[in-house]
Biopython code that builds the backbone (N, CA, C, O; Angstrom):
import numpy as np
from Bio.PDB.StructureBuilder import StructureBuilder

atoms = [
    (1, "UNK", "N", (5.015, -76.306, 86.090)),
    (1, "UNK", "CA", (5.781, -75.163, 86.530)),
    (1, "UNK", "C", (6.830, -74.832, 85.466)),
    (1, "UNK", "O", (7.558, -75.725, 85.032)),
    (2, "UNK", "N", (6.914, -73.702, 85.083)),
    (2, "UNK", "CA", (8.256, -73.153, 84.390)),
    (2, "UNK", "C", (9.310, -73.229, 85.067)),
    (2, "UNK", "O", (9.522, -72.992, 86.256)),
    (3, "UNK", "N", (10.575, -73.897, 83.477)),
    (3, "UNK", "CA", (12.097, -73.590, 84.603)),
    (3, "UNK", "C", (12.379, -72.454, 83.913)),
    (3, "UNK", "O", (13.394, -72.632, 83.240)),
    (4, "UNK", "N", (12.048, -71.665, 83.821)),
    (4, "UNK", "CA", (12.670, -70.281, 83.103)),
    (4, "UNK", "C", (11.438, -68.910, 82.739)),
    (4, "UNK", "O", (10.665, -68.562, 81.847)),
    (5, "UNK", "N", (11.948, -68.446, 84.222)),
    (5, "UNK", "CA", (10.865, -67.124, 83.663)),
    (5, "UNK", "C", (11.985, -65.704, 83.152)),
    (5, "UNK", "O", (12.912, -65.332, 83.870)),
    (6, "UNK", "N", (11.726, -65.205, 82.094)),
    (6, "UNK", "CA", (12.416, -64.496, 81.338)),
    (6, "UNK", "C", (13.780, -64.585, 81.050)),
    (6, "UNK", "O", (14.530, -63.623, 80.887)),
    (7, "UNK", "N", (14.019, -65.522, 81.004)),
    (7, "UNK", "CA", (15.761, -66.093, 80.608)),
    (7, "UNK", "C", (16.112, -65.644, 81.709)),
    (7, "UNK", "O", (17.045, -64.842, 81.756)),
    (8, "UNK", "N", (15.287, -66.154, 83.139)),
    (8, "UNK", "CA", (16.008, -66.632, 83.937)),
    (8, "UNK", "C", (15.896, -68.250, 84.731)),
    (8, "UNK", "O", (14.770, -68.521, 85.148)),
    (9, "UNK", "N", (16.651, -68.978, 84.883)),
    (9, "UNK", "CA", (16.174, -70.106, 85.062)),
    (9, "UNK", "C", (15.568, -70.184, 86.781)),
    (9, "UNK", "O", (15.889, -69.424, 87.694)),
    (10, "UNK", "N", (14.911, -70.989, 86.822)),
    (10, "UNK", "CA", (14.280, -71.195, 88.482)),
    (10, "UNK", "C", (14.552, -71.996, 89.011)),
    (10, "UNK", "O", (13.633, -72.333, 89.758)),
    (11, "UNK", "N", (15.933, -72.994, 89.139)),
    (11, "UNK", "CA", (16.369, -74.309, 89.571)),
    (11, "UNK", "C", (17.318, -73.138, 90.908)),
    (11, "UNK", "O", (17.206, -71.913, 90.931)),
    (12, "UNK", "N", (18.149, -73.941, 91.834)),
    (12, "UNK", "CA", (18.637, -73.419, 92.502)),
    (12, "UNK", "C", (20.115, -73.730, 92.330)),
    (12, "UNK", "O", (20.567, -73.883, 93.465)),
    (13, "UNK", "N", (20.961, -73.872, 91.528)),
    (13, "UNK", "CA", (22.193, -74.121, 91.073)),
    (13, "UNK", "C", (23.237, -72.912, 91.431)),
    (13, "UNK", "O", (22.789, -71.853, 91.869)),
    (14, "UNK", "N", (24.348, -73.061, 91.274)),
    (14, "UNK", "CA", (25.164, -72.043, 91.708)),
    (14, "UNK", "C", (25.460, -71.348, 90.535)),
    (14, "UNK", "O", (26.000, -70.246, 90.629)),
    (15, "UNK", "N", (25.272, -71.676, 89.780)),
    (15, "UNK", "CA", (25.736, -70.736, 88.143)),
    (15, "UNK", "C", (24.034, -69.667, 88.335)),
    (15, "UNK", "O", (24.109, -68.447, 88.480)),
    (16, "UNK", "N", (22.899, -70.273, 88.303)),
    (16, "UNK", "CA", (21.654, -69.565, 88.400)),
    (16, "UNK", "C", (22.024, -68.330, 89.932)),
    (16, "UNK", "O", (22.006, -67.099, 89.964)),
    (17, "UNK", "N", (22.216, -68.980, 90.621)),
    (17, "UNK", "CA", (22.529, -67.998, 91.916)),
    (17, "UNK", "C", (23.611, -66.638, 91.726)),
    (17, "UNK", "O", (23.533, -65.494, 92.171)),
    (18, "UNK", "N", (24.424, -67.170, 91.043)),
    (18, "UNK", "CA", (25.547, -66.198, 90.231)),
    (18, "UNK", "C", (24.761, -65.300, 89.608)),
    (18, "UNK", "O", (24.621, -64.142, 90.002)),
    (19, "UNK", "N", (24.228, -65.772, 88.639)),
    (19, "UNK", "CA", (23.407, -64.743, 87.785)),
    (19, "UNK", "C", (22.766, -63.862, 88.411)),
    (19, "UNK", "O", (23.101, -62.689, 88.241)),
    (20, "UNK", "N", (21.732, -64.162, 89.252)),
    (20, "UNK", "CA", (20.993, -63.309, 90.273)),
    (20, "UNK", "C", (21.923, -62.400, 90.977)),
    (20, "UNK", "O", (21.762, -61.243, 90.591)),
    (21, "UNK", "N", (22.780, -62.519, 91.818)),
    (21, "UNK", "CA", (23.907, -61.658, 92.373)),
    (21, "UNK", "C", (24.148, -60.751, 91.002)),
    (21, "UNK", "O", (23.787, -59.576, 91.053)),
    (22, "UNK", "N", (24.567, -61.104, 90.143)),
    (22, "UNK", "CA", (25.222, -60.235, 89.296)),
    (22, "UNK", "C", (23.757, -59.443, 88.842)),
    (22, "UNK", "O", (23.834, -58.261, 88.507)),
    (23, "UNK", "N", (23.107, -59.782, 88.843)),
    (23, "UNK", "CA", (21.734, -58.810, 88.129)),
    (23, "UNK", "C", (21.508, -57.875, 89.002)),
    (23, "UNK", "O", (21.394, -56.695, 88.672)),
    (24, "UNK", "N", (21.367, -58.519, 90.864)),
    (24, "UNK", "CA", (21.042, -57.531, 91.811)),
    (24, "UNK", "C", (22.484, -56.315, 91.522)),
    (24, "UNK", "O", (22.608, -55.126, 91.229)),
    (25, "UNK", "N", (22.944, -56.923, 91.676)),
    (25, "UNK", "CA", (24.920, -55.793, 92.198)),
    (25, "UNK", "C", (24.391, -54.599, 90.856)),
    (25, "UNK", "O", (24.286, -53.377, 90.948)),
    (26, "UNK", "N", (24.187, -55.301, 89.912)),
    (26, "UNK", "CA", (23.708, -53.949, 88.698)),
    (26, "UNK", "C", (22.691, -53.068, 88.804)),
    (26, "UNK", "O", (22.738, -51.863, 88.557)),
    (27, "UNK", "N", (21.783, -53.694, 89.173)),
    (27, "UNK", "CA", (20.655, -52.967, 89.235)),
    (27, "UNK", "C", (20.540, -52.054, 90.582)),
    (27, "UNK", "O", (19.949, -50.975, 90.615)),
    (28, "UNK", "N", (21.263, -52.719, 91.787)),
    (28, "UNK", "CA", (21.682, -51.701, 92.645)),
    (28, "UNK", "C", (22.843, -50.555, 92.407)),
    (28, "UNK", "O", (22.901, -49.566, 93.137)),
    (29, "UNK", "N", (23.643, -50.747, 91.459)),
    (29, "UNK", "CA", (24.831, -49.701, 91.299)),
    (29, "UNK", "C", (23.901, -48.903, 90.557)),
    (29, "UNK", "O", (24.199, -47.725, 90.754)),
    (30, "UNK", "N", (22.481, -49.040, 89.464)),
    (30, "UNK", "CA", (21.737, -48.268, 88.609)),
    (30, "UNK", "C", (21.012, -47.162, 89.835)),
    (30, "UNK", "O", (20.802, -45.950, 89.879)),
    (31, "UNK", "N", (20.795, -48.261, 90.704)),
    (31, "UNK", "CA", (19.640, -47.077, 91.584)),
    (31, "UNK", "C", (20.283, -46.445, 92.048)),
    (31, "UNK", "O", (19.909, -45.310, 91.751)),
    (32, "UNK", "N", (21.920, -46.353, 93.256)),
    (32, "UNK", "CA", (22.684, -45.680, 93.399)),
    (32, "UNK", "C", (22.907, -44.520, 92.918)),
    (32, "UNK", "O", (23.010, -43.437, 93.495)),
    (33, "UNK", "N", (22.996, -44.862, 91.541)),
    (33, "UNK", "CA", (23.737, -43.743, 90.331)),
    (33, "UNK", "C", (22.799, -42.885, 89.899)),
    (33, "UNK", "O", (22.995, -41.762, 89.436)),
    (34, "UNK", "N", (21.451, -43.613, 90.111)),
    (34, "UNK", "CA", (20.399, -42.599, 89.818)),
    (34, "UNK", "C", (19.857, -41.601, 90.692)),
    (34, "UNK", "O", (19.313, -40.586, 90.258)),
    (35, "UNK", "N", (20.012, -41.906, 92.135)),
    (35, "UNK", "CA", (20.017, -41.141, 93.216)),
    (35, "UNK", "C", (20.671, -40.078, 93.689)),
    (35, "UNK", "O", (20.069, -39.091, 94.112)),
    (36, "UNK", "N", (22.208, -40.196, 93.658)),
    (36, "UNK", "CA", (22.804, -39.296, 93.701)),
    (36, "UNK", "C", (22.978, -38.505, 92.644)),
    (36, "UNK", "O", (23.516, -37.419, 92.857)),
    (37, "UNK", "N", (22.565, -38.853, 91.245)),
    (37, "UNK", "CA", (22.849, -37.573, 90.303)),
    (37, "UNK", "C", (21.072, -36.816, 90.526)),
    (37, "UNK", "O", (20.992, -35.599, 90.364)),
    (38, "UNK", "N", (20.104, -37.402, 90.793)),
    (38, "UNK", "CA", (18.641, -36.443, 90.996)),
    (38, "UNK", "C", (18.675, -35.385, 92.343)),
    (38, "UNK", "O", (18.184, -34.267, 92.504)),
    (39, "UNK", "N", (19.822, -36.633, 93.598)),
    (39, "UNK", "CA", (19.778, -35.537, 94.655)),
    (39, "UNK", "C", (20.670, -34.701, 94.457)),
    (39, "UNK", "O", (20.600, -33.878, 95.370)),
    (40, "UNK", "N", (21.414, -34.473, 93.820)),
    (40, "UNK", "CA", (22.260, -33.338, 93.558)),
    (40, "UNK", "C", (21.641, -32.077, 92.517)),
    (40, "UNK", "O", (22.082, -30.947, 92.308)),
    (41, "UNK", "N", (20.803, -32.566, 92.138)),
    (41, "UNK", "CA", (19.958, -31.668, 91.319)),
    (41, "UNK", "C", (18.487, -31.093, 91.924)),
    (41, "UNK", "O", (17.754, -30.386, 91.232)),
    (42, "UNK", "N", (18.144, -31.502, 93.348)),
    (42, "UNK", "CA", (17.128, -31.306, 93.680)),
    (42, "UNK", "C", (17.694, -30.278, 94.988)),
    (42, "UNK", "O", (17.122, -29.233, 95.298)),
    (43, "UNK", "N", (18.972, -30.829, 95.691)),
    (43, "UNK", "CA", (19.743, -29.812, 96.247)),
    (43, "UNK", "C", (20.301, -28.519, 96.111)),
    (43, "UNK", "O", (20.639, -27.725, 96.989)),
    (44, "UNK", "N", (20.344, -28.432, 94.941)),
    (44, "UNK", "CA", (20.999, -27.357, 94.214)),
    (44, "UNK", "C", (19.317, -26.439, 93.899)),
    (44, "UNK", "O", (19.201, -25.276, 94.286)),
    (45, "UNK", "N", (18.265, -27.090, 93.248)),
    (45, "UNK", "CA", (17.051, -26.206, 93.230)),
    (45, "UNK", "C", (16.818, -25.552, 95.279)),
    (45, "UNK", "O", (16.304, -24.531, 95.736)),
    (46, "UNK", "N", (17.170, -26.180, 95.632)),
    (46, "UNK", "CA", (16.339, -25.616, 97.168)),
    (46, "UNK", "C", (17.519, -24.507, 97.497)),
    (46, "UNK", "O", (17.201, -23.481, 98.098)),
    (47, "UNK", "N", (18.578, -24.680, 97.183)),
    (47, "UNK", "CA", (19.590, -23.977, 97.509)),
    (47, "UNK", "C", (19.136, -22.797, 97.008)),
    (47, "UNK", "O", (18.906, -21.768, 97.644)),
    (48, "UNK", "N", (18.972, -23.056, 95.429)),
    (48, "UNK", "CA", (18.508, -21.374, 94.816)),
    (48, "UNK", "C", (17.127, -20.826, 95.560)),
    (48, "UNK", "O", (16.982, -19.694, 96.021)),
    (49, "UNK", "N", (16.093, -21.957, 95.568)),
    (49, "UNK", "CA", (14.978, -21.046, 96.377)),
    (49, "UNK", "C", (15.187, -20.524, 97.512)),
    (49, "UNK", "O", (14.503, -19.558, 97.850)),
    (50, "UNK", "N", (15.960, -20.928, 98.173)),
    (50, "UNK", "CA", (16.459, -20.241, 99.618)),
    (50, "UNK", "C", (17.195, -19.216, 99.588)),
    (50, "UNK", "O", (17.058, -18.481, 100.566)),
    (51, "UNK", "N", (18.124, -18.811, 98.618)),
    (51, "UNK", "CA", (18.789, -17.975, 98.252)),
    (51, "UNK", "C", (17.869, -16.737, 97.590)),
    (51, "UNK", "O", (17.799, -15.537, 97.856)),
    (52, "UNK", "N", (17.541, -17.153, 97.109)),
    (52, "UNK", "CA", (15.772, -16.347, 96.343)),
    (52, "UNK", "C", (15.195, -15.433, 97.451)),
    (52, "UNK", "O", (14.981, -14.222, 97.507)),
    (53, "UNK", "N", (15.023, -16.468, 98.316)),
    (53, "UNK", "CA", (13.412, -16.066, 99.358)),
    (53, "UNK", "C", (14.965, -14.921, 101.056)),
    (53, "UNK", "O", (14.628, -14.309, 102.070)),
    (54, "UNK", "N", (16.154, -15.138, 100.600)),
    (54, "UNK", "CA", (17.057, -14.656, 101.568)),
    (54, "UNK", "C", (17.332, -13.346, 100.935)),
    (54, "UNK", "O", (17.762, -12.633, 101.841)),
    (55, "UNK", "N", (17.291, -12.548, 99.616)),
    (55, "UNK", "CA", (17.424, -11.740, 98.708)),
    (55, "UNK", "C", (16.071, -10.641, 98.462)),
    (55, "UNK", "O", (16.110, -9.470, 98.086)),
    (56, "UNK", "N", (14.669, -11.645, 98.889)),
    (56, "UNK", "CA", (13.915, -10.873, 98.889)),
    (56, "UNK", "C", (13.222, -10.263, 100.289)),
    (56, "UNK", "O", (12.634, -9.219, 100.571)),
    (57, "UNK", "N", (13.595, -11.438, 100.990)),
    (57, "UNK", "CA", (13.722, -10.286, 102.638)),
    (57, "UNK", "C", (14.477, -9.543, 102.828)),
    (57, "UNK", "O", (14.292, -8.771, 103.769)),
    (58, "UNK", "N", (15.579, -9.445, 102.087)),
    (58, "UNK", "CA", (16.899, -8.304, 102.974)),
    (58, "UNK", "C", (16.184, -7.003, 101.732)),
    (58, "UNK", "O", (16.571, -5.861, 101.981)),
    (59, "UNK", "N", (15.303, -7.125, 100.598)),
    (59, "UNK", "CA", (14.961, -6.305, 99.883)),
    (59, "UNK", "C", (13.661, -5.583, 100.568)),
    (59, "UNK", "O", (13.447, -4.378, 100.439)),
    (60, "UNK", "N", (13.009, -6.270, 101.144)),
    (60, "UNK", "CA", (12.021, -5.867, 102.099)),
    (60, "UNK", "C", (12.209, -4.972, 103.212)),
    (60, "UNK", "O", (11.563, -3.950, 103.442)),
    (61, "UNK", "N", (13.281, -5.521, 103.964)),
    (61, "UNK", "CA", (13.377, -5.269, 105.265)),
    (61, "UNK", "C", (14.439, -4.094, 104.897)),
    (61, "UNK", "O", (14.969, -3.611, 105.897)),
    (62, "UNK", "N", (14.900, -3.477, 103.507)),
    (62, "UNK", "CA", (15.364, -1.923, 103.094)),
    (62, "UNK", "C", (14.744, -1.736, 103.274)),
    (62, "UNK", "O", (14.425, -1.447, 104.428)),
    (63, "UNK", "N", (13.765, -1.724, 101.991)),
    (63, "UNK", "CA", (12.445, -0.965, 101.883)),
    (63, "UNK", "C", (11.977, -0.635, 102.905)),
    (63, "UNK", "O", (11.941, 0.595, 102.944)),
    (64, "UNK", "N", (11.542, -1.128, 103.880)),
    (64, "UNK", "CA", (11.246, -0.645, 105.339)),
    (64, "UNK", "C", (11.893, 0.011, 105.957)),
    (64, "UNK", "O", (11.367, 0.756, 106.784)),
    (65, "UNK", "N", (13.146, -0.021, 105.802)),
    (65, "UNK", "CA", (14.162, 0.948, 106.552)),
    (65, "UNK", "C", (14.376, 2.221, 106.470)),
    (65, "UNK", "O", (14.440, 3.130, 107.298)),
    (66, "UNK", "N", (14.514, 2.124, 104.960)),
    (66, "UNK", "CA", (13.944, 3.841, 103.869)),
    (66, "UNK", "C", (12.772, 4.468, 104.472)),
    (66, "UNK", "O", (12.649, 5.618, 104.894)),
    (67, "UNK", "N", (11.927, 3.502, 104.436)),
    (67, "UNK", "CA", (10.651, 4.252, 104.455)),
    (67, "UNK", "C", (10.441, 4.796, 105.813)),
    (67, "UNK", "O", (9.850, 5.854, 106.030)),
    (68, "UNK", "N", (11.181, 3.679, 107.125)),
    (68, "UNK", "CA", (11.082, 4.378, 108.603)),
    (68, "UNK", "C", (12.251, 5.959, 108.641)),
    (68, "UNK", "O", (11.851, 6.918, 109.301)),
    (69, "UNK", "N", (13.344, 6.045, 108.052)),
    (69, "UNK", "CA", (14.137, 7.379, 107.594)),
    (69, "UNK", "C", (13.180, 8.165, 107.064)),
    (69, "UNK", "O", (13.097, 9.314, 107.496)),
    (70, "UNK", "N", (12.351, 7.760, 106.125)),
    (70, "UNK", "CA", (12.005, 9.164, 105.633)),
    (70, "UNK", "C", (10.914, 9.494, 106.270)),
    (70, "UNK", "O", (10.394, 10.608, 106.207)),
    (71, "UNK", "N", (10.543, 8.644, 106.856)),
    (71, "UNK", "CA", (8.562, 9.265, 107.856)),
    (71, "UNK", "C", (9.768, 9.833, 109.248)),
    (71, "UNK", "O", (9.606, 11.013, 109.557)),
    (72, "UNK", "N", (10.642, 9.241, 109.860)),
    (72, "UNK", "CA", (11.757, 10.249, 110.658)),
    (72, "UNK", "C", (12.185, 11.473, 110.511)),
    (72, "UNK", "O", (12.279, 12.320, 111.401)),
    (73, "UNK", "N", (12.552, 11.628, 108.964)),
    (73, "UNK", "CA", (12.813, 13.027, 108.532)),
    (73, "UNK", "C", (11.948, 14.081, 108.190)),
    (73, "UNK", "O", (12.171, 15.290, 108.114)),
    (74, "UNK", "N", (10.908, 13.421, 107.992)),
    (74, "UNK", "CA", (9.504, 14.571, 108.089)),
    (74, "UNK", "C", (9.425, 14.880, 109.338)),
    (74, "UNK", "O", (9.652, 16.079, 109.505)),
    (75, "UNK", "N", (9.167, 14.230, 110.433)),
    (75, "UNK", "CA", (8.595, 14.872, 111.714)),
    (75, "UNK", "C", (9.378, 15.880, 112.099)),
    (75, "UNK", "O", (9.097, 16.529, 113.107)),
]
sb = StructureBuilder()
sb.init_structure("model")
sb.init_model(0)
sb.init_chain("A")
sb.init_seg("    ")
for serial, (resi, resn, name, xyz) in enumerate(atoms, 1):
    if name == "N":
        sb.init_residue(resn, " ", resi, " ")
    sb.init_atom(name, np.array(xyz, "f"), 0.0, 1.0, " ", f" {name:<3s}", serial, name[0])
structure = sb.get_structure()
């Protein structure tokens, strides 16, 4: 059996246990940090498509409005 897979040792000591804590606490503050800066960027895209798709109904639903005025003003 290996005592050391990738410069980490596999005995159960409290200095080895340390290490592990400190590797997890990092690698969880990485995923953290990576999460909230992608969801803030994936929030902000839906925001604009919604804003998009809210701009082109109220452009529609003129257009329709015009067009019910002017078939009104013919009759």
């Amino acid at each position: 059996m290996k005592n050391n897979l990738n410069g980490f040792p596999l005995d159960d000591s409290m200095s080895t246990q340390l290490k592990y804590n400190l590797f997890a606490e990092r690698m969880n503050r990485g995923q953290l940090s990576y999460n909230t800066r992608n969801q803030s960027s994936s929030s902000d895209a839906v925001m604009l498509v919604g804003g998009l798709f809210k701009i082109l109904f109220a452009l529609i639903g003129f257009a329709f409005g015009i067009l019910k005025w002017i078939f009104n003003q013919l009759k």
